[in-house]
C-alpha positions as CSV (number, residue, x, y, z in Angstrom):
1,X,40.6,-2.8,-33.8
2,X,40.1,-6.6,-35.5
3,X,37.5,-9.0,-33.0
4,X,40.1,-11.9,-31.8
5,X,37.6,-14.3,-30.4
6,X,34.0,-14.8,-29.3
7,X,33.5,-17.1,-26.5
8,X,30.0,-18.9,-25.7
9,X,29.1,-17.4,-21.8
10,X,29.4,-21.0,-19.1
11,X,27.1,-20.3,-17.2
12,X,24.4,-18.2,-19.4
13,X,22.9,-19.5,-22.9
14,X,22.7,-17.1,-25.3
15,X,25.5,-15.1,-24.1
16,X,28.8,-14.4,-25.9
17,X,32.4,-12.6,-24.6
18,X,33.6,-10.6,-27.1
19,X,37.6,-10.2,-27.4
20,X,40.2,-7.9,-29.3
21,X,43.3,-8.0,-30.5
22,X,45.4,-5.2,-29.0
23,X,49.1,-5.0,-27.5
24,X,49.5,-8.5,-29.2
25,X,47.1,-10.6,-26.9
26,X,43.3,-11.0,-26.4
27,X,41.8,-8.0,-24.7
28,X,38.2,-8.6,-22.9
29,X,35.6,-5.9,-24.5
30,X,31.9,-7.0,-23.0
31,X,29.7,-10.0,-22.6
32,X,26.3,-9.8,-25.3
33,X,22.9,-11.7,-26.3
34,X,23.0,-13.5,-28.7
35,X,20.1,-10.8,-30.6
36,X,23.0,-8.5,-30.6
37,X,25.6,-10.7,-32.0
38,X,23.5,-11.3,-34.9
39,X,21.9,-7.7,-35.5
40,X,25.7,-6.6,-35.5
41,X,27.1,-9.5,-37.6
42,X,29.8,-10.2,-35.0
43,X,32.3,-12.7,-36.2
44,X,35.8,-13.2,-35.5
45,X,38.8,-11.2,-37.2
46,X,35.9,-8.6,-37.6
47,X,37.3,-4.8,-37.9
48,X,35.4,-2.3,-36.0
49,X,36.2,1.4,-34.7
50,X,36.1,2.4,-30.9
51,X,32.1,4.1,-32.4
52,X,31.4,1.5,-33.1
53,X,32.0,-1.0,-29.8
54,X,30.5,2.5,-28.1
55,X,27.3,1.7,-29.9
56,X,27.3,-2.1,-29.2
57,X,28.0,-1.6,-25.9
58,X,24.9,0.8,-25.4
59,X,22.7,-1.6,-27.1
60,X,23.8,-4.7,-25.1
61,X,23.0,-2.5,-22.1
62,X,19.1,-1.6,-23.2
63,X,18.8,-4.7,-24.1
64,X,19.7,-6.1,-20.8
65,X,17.5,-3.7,-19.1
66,X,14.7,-4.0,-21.1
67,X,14.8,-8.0,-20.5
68,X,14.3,-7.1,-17.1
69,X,11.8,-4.9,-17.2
70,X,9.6,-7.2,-19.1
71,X,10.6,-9.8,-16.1
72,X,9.5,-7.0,-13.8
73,X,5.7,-6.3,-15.4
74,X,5.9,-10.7,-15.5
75,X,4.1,-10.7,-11.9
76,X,1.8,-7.9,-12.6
77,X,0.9,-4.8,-13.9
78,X,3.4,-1.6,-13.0
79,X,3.1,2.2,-13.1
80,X,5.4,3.9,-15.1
81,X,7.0,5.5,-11.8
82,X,7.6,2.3,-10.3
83,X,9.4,1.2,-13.3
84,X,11.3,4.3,-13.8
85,X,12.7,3.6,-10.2
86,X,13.5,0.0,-10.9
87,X,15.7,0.3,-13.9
88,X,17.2,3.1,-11.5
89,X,17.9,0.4,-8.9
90,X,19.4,-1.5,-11.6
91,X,21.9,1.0,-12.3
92,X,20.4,2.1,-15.7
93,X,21.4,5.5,-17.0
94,X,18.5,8.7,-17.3
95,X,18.8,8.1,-21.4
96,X,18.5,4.0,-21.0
97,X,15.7,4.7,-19.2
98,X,13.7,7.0,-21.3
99,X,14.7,4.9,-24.6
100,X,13.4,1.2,-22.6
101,X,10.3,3.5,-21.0
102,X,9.2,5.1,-24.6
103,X,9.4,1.6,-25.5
104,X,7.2,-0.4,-23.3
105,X,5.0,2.4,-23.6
106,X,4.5,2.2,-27.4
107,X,4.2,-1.3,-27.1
108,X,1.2,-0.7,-24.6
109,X,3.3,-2.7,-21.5
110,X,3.2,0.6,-19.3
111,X,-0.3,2.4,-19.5
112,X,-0.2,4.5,-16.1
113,X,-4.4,4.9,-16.7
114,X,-4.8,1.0,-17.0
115,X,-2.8,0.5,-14.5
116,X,-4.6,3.0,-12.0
117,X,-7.8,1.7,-12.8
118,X,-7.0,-2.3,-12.4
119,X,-5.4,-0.8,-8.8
120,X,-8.5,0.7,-7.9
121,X,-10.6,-2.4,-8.5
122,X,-8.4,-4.5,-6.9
123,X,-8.4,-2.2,-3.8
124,X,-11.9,-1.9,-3.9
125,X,-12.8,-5.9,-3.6
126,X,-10.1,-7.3,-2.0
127,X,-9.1,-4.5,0.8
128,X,-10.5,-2.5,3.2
129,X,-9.2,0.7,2.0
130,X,-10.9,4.0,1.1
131,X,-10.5,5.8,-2.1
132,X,-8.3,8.4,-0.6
133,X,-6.0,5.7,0.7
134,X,-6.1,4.3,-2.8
135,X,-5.0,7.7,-4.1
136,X,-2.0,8.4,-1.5
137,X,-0.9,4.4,-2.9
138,X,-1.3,5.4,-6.2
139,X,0.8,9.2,-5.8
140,X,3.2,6.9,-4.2
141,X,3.6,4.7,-7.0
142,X,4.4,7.6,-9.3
143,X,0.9,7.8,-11.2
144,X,-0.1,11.8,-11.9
145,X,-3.4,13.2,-10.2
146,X,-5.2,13.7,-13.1
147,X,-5.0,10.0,-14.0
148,X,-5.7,8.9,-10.2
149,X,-8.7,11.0,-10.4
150,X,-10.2,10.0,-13.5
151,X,-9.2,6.1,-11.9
152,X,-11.1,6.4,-9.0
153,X,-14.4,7.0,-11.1
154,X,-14.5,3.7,-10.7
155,X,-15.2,3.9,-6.8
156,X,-18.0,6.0,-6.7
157,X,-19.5,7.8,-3.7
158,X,-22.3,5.1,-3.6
159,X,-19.7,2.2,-3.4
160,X,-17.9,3.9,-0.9
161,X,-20.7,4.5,1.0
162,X,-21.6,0.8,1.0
163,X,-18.7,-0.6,2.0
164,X,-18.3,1.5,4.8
165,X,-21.8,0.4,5.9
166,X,-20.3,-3.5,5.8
167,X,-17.6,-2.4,8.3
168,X,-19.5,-0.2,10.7
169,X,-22.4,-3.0,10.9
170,X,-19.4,-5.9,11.2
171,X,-17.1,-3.6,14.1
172,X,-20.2,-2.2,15.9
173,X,-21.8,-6.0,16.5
174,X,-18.2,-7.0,17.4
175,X,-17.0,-4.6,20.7
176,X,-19.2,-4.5,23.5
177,X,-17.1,-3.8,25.8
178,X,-16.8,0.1,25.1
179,X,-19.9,2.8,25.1
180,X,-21.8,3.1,21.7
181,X,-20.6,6.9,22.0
182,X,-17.1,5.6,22.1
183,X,-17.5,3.1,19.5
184,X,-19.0,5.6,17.0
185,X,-15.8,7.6,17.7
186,X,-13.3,5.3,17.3
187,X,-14.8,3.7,14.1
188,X,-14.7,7.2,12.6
189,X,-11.7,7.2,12.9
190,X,-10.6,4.3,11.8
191,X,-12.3,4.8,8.6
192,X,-10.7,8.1,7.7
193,X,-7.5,5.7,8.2
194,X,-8.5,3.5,6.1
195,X,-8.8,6.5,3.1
196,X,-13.1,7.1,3.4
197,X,-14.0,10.7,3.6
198,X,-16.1,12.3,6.3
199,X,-19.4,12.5,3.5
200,X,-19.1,9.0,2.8
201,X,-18.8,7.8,6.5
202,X,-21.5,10.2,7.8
203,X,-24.2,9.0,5.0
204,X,-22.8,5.3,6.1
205,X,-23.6,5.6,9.5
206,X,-26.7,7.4,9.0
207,X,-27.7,4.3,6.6
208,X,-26.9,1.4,9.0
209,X,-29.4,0.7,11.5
210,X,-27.9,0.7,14.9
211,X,-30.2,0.4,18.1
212,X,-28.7,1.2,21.6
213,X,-30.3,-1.6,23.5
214,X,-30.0,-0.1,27.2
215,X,-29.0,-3.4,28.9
216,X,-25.9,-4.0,26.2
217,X,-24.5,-0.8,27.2
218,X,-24.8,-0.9,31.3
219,X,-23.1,-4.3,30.1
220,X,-20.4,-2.3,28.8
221,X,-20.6,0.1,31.3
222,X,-20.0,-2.4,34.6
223,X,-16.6,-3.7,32.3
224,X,-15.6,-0.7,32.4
225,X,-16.9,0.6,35.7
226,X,-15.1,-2.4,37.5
227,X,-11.9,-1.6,36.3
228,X,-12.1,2.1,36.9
229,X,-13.1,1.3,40.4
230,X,-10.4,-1.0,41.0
231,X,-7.7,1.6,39.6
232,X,-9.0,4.4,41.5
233,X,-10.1,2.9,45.1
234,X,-6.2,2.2,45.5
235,X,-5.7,6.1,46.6
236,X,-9.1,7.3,47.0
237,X,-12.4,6.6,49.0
238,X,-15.6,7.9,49.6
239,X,-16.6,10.8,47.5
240,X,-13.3,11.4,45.9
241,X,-13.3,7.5,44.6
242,X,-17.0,8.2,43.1
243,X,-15.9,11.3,41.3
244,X,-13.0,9.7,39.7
245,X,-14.8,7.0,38.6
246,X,-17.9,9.0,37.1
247,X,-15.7,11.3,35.1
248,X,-13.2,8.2,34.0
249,X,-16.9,6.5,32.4
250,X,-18.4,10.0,31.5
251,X,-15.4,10.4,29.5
252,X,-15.6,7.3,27.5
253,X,-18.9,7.8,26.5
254,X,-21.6,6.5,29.2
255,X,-24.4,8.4,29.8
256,X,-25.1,10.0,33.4
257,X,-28.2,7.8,34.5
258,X,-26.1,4.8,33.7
259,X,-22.9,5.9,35.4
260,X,-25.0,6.9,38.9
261,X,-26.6,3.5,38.5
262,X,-23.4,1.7,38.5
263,X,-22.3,4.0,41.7
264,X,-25.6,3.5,43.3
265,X,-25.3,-0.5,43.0
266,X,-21.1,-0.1,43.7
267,X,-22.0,1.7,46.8
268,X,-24.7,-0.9,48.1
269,X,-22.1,-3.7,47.2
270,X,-19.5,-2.4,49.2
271,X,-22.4,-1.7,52.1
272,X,-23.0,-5.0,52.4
273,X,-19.7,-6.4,52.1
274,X,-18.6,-4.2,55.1
């Protein structure tokens, strides 16, 4: 087949339609870059075999996909799974892919250990996630074990162990409103949400220097007590009502000389009131 005409794209620079001349008239082929109009030497009333428009044709498309990935890794660094399931999204066929990931490997674009350790950095300054979050991110993003683990030598045990001091000091000062049993409990567990293991957390706690002042806590306690009180005096009196109420603040953590010092004062309240 003989190349009829090549046409300048409207819209896109550097873009050309490429036409052939069969059944008499102009038949449309594809649309290419300019880079593979000139590695080709396209010109018009060029012969070339249906091959040979194959090959083009495969070129134009890694071409096109391998613009885009380099657009991709333009806003930041990517892993090669995330890219692999990009140039998916984008249609790309299992042998484009592995010729445009070989690539931007060799030319040092993708390094999935780079990657994983600029990732863990980032994490560990800018979030509050644990390294075992980091590594569930990281699995997620396609990255292999073996490199997350060699990665997240760059959040030691002693780093973890720090920052989970910052938030336990910060959350403890900041709820007073629930026991210091409670608070312990729910900030465990918020940090094993957050991706820090049980050693680190444990060694945390034991490093931050938390007094129960008895006062703050009856503080907490009342708060608590009130609403319990309120909830439960709506069905029950007397010795039932005292019950529910001790086991409602036993359960969240008070201790039993502060719960029977809340009833004893509840009970001369209501005394007086009636």
């Amino acid at each position: 087949m003989r190349i009829s005409k090549i046409t300048k794209h409207k819209k896109y620079n550097y873009r050309y339609h490429i036409f052939t001349d069969e059944s008499g008239g102009d038949t449309y082929q594809l649309t290419i870059h300019e880079d593979i109009l000139i590695r080709f030497s396209l010109r018009k009333g060029m012969e070339i075999t249906e091959n040979e428009l194959n090959t083009i044709k495969r070129e134009e498309a890694i071409y096109r996909f391998y613009t885009m990935a380099i657009n991709y890794l333009s806003y930041r660094m990517r892993s090669k799974g995330e890219m692999i399931r990009y140039l998916k999204e984008k249609e790309a066929t299992d042998d484009e892919v592995k010729i445009i990931i070989d690539k931007l490997i060799e030319e040092k674009l993708l390094d999935d250990l780079q990657f994983s350790f600029a990732f863990v950095r980032s994490k560990l300054n800018t979030t509050s996630s644990g390294p075992l979050k980091i590594k569930n991110d990281l699995l997620q993003k396609g990255v292999s074990p073996s490199i997350i683990d060699e990665a997240l030598s760059a959040f030691p045990l002693e780093e973890e162990i720090k920052k989970a001091a910052k938030m336990i000091e910060k959350k403890m000062a900041s709820n007073r409103r629930k026991s210091f049993k409670e608070q312990k409990m729910l900030l465990k567990q918020s940090l094993m949400q957050k991706g820090f293991s049980q050693e680190a957390i444990d060694l945390a706690f034991n490093e931050v220097d938390i007094e129960v002042e008895e006062e703050s806590e009856y503080e907490s306690l009342r708060y608590q007590g009130e609403k319990a009180w309120t909830k439960y005096s709506r069905k029950h009196e007397g010795y039932s009502l005292k019950q529910k109420v001790k086991a409602s603040l036993y359960q969240k953590g008070f201790t039993m000389d502060l719960i029977n010092r809340f009833i004893d004062e509840k009970e001369a309240e209501v005394e007086s009131i009636e």
